[in-house]
OpenMM code with the backbone's topology and positions (N, CA, C; nanometers):
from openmm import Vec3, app, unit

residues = "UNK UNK UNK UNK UNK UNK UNK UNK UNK UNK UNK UNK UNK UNK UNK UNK UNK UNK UNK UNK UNK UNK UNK UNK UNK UNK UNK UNK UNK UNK UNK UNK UNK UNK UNK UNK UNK UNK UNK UNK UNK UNK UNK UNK UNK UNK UNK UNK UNK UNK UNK UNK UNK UNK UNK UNK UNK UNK UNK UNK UNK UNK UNK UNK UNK UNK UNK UNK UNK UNK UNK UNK UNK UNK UNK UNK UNK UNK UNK UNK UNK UNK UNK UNK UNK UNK UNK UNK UNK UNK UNK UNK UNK UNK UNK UNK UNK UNK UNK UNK UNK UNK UNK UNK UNK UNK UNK UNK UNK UNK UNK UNK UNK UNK UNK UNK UNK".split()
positions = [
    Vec3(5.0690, 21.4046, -12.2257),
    Vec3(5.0134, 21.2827, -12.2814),
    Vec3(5.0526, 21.2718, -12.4272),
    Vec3(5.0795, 21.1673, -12.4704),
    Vec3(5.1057, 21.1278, -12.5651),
    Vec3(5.0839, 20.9548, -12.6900),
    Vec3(5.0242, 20.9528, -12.8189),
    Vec3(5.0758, 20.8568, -12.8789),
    Vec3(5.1565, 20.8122, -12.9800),
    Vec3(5.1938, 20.7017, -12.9883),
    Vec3(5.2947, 20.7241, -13.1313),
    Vec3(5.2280, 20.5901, -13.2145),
    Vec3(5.2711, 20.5734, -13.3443),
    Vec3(5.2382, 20.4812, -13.4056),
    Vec3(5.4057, 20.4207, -13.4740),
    Vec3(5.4286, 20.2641, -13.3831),
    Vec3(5.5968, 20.2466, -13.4123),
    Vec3(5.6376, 20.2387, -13.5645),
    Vec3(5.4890, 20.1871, -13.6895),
    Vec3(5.5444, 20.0814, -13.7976),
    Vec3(5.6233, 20.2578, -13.8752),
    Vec3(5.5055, 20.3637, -13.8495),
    Vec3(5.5604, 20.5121, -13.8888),
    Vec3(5.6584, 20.5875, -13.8441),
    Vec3(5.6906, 20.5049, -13.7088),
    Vec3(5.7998, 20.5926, -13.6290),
    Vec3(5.7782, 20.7554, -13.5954),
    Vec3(5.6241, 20.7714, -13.5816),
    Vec3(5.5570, 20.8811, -13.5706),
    Vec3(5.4918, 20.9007, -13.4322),
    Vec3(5.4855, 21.0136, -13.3861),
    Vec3(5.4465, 21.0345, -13.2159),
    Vec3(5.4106, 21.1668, -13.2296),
    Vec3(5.2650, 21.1560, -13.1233),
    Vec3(5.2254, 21.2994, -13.0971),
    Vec3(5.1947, 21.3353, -12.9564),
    Vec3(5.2058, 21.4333, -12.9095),
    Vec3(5.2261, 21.4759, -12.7716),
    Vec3(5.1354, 21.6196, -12.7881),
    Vec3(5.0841, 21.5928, -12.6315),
    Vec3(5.0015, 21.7371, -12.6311),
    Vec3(5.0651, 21.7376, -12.4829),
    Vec3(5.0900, 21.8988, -12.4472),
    Vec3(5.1061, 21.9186, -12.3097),
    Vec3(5.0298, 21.9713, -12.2141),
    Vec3(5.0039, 21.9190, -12.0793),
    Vec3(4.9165, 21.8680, -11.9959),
    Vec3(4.8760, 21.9969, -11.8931),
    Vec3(4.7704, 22.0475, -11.8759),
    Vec3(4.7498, 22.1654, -11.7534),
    Vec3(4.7066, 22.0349, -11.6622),
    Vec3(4.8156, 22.0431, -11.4948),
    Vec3(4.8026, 21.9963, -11.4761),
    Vec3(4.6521, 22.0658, -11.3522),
    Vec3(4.6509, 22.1977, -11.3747),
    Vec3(4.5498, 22.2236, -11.2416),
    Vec3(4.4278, 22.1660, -11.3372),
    Vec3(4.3829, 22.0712, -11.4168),
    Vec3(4.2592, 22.0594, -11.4751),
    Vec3(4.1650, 22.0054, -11.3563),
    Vec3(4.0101, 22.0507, -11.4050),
    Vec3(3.9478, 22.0133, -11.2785),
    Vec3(3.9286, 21.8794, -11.2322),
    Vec3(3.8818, 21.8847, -11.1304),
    Vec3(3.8811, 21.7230, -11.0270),
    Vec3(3.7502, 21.6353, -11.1117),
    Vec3(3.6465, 21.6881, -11.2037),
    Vec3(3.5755, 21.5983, -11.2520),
    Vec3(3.6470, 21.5421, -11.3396),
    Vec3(3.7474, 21.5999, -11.4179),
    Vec3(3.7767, 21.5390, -11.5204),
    Vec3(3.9423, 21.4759, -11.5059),
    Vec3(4.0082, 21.5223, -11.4391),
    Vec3(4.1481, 21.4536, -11.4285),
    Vec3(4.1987, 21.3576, -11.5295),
    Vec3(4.3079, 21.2906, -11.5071),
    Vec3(4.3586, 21.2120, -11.5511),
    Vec3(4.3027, 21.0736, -11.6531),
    Vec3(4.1969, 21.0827, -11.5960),
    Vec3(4.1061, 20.9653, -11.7070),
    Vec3(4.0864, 21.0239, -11.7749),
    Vec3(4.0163, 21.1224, -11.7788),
    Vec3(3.9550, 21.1786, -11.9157),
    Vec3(4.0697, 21.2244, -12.0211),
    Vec3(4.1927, 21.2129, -11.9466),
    Vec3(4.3284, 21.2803, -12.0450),
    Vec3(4.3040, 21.1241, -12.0932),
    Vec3(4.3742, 21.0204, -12.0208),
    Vec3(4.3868, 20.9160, -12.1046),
    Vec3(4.2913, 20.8851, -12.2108),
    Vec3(4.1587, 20.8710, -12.1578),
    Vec3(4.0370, 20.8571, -12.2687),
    Vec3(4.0380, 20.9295, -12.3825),
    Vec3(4.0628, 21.0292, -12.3769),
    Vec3(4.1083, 21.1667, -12.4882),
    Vec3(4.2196, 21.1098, -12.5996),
    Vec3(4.3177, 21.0584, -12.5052),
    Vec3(4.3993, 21.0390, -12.5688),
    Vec3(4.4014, 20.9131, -12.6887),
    Vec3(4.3318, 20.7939, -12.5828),
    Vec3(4.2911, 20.7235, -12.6933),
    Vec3(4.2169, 20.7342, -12.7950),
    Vec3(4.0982, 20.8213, -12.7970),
    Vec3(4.0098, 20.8245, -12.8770),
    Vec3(4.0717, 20.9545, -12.9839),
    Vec3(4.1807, 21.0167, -12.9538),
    Vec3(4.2715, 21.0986, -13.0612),
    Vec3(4.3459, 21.0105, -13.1490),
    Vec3(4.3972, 20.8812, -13.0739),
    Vec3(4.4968, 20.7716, -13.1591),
    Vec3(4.4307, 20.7673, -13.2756),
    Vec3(4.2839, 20.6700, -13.2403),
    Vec3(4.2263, 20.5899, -13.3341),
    Vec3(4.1612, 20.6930, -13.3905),
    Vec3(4.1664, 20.8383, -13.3627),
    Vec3(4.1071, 20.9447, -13.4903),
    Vec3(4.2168, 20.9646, -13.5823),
    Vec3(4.2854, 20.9764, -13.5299),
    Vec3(4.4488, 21.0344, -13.6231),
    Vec3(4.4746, 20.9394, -13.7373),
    Vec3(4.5018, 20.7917, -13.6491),
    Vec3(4.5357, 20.6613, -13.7627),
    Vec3(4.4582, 20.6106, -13.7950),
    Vec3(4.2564, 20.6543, -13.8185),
    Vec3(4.2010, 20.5815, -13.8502),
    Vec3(4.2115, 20.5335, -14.0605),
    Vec3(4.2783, 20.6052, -14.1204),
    Vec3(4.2996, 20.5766, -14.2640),
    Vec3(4.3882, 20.4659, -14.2733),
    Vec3(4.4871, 20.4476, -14.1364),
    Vec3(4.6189, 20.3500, -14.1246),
    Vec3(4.4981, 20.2192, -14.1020),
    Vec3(4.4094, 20.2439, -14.0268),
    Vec3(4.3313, 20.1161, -13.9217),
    Vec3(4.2203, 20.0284, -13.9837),
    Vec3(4.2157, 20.1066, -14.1099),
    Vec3(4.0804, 20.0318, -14.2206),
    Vec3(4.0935, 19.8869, -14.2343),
    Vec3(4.0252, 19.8371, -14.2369),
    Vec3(3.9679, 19.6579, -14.2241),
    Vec3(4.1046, 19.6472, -14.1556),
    Vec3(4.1352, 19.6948, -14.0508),
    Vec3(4.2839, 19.5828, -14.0075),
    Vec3(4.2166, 19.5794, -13.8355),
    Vec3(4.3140, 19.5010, -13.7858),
    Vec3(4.3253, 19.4982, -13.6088),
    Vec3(4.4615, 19.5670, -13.5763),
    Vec3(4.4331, 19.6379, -13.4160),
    Vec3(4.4722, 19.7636, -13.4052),
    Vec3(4.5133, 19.7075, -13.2863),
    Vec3(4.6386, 19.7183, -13.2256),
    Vec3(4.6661, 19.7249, -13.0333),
    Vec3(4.6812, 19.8615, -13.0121),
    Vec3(4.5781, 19.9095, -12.8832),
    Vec3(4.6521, 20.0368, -12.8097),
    Vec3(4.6942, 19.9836, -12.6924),
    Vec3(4.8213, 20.0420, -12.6750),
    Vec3(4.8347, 20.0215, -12.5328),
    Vec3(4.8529, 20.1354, -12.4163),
    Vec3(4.8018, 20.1401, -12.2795),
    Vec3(4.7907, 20.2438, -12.2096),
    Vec3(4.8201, 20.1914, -12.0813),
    Vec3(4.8826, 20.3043, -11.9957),
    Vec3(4.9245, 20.2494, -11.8649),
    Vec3(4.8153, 20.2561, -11.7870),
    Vec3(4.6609, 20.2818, -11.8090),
    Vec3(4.5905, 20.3422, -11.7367),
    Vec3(4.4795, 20.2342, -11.7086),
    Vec3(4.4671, 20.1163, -11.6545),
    Vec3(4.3713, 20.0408, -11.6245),
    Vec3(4.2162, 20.0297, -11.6406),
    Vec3(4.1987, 20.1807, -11.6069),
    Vec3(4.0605, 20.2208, -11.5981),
    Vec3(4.0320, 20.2593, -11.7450),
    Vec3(4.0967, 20.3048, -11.8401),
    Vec3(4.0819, 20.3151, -11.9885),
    Vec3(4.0563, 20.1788, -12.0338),
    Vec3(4.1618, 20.1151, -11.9930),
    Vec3(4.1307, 19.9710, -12.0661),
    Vec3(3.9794, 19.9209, -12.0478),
    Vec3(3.9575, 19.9557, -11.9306),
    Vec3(3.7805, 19.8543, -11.9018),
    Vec3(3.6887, 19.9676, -11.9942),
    Vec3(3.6955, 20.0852, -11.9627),
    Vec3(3.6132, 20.1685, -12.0480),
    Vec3(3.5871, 20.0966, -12.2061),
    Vec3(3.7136, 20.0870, -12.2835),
    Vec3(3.7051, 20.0597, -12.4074),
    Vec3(3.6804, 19.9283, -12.4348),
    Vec3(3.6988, 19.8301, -12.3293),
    Vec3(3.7158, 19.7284, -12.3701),
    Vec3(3.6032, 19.6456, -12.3398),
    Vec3(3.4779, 19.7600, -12.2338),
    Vec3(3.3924, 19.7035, -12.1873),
    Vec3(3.2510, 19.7445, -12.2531),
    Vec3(3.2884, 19.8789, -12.3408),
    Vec3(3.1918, 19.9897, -12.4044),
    Vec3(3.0887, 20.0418, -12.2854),
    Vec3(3.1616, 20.0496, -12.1945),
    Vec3(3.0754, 20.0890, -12.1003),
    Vec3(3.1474, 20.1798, -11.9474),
    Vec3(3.0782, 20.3300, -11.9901),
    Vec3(3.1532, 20.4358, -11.8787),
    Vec3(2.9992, 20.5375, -11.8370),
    Vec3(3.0999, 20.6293, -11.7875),
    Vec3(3.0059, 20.7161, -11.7040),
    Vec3(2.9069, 20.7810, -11.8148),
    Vec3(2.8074, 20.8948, -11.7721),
    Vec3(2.7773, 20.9778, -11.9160),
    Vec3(2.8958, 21.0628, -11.9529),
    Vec3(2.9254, 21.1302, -11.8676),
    Vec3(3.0540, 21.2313, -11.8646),
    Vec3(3.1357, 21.1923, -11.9580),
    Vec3(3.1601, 21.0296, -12.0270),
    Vec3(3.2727, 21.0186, -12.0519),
    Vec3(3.2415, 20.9436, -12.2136),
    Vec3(3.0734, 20.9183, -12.2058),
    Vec3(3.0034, 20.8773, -12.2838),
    Vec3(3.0609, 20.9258, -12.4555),
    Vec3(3.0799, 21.0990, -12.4863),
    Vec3(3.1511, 21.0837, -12.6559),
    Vec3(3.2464, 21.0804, -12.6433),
    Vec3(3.3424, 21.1147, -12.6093),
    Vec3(3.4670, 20.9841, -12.6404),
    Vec3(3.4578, 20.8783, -12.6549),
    Vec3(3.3642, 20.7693, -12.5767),
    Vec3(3.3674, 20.6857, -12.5879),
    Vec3(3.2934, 20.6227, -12.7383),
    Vec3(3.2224, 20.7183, -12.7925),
    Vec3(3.1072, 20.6938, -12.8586),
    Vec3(3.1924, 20.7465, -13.0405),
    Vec3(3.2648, 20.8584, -13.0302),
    Vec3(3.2985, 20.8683, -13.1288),
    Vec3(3.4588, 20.7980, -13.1336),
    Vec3(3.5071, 20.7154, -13.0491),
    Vec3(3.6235, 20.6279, -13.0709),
    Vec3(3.5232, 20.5066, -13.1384),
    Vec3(3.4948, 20.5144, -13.1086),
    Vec3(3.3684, 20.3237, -13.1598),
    Vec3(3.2965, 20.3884, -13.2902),
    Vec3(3.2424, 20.5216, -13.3108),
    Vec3(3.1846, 20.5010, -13.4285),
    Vec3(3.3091, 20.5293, -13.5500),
    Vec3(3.4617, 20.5422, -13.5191),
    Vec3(3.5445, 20.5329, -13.6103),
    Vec3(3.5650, 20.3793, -13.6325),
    Vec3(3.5600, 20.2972, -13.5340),
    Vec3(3.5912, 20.1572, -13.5896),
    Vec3(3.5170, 20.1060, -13.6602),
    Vec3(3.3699, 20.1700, -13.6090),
    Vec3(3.2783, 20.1023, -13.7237),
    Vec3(3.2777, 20.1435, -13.8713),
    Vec3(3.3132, 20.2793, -13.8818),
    Vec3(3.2663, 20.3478, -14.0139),
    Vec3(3.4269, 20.2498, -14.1316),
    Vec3(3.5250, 20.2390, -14.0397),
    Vec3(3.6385, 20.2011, -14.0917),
    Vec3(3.6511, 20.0368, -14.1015),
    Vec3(3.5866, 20.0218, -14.0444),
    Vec3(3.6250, 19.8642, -14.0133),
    Vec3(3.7181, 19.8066, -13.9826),
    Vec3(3.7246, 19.8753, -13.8243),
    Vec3(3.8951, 19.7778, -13.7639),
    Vec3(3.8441, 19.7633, -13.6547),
    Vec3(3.9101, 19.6577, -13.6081),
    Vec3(3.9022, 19.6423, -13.4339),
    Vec3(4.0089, 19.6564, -13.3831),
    Vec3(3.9844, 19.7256, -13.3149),
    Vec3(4.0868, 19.7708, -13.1863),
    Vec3(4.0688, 19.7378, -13.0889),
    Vec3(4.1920, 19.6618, -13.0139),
    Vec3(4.2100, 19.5994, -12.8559),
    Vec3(4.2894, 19.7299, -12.7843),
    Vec3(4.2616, 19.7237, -12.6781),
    Vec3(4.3290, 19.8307, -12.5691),
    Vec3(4.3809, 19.7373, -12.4760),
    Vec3(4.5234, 19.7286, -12.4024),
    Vec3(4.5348, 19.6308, -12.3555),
    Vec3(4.6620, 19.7461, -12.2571),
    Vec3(4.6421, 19.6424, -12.1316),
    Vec3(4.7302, 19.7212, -12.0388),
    Vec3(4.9003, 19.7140, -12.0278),
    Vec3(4.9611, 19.7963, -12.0249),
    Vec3(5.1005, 19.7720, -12.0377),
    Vec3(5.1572, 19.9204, -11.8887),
    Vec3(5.2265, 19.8469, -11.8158),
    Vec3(5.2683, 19.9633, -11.7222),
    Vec3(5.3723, 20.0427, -11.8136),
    Vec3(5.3762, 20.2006, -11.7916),
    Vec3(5.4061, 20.2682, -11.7849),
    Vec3(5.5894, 20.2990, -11.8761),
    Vec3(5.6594, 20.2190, -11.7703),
    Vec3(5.8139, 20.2182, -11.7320),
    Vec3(5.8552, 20.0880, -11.8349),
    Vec3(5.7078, 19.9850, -11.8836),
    Vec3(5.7386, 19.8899, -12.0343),
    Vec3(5.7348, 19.9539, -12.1689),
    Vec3(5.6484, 20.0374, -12.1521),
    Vec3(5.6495, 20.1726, -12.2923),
    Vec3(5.7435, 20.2444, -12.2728),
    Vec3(5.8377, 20.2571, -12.3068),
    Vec3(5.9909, 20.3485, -12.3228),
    Vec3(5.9238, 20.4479, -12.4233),
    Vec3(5.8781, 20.4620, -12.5097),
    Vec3(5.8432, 20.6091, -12.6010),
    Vec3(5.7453, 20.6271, -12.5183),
    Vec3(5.6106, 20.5765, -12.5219),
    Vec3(5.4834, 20.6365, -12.5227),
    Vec3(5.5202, 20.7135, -12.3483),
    Vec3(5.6083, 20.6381, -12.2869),
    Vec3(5.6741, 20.7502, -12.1381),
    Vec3(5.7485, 20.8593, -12.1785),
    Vec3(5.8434, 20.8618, -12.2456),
    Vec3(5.9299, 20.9527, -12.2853),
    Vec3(5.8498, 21.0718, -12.3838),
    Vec3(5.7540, 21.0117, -12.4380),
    Vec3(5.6938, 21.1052, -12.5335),
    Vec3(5.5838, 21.1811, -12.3399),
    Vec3(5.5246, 21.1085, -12.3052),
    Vec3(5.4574, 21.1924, -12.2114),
    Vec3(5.5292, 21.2734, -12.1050),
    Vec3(5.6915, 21.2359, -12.0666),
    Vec3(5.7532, 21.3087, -11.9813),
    Vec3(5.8556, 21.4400, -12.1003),
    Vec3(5.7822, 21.4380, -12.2285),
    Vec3(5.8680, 21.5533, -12.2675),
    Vec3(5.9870, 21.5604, -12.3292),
    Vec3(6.0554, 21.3521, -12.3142),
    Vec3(6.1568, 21.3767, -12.3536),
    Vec3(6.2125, 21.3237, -12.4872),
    Vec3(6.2006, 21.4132, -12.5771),
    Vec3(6.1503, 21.3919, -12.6856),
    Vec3(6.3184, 21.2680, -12.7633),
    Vec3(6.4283, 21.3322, -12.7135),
    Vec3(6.5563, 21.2993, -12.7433),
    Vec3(6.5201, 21.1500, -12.7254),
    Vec3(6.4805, 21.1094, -12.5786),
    Vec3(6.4934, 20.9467, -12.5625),
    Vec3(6.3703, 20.8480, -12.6312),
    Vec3(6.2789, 20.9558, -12.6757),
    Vec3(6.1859, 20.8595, -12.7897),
    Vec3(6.2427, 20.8147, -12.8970),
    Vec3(6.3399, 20.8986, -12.9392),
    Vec3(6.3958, 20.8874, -13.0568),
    Vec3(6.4685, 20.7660, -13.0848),
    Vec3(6.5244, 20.7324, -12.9701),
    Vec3(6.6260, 20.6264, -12.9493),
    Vec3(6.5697, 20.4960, -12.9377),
    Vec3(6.4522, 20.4204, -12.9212),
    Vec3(6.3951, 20.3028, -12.9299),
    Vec3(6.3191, 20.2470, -13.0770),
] * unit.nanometer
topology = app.Topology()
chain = topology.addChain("A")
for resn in residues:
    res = topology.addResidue(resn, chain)
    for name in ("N", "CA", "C"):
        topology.addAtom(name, app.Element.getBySymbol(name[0]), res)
């Protein structure tokens, strides 16, 4: 998993165990992941508006709805109390996968073809 921020031409990648357990799978990577973006660039995100974009549908309603499981409840809780303390809003908005050329290439590892967009 991975995000980048394009205006910096900056990207970060963490690599993935994939035996993680069945409560937490793949959402909770994405959720993680978002709520790492808007920790990382929150000094970039002060009084401004923010797009994330994620291939992951079910992230989008989470963030966009402020409303998830408990399980999934601080992430959700300390991504929102950075927008507030900072004052930005951030949209999460869906984009498949194979339309993000880095944010794929940064999650399949390949670091050479991020470079190139």
């Amino acid at each position: 998993l991975g995000f980048w921020y394009p205006e910096l031409s900056l990207g970060f990648v963490t690599p993935v165990n994939f035996n993680i357990h069945h409560c937490t799978g793949i959402y909770f990577l994405e959720a993680l992941c978002i709520a790492s973006a808007i920790h990382k660039f929150k000094s970039y995100l002060s009084t401004s508006t923010a797009v994330i974009f994620t291939d992951s549908e079910d992230t989008v309603d989470m963030f966009n709805s402020f409303h998830t499981t408990p399980f999934y409840n601080p992430i959700l809780t300390s991504a929102v109390d950075e927008t507030i303390v900072h004052s930005c809003d951030i949209h999460v908005l869906h984009v498949e996968g194979i339309k993000n050329k880095v944010a794929d290439a940064l999650s399949c590892g390949q670091f050479h073809c991020a470079c190139q967009f």
